[in-house]
C-alpha positions in Angstrom: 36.5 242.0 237.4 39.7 242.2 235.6 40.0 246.1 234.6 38.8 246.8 238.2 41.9 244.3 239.2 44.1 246.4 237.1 42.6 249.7 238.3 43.3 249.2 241.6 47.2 247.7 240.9 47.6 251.0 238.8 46.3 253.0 241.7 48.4 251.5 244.4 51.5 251.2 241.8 51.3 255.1 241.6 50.7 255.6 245.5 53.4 253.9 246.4 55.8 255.4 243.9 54.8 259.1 244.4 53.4 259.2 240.3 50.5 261.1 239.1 48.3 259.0 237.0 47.4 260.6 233.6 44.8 258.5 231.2 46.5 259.5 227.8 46.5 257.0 224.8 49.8 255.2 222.9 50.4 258.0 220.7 50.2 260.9 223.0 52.4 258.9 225.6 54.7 258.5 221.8 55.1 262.1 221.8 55.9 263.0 225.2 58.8 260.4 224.6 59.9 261.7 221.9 59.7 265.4 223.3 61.8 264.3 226.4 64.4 262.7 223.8 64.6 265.7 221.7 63.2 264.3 219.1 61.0 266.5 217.0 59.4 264.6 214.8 56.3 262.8 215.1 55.7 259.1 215.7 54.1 257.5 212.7 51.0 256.0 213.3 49.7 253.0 211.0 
């Protein structure tokens, strides 16, 4: 009951702030960061 909770509050969230949902992981979202900063490098992952 709780992810579907979430879903839905994600979903509505987006709607109402004109966003496009993407389902991308930490590290991915890590890079796209750092790409928009300028940085180059890669986040470390442990």
């Amino acid at each position: 009951m709780g992810k579907l909770y979430a879903n839905n509050v994600r979903k509505l969230m987006a709607s109402e702030g004109n966003m496009i949902l993407l389902d991308i992981g930490l590290v991915e979202k890590q890079i796209y960061h750092s790409t928009l900063n300028g940085n180059n490098s890669l986040p470390s992952v442990t």
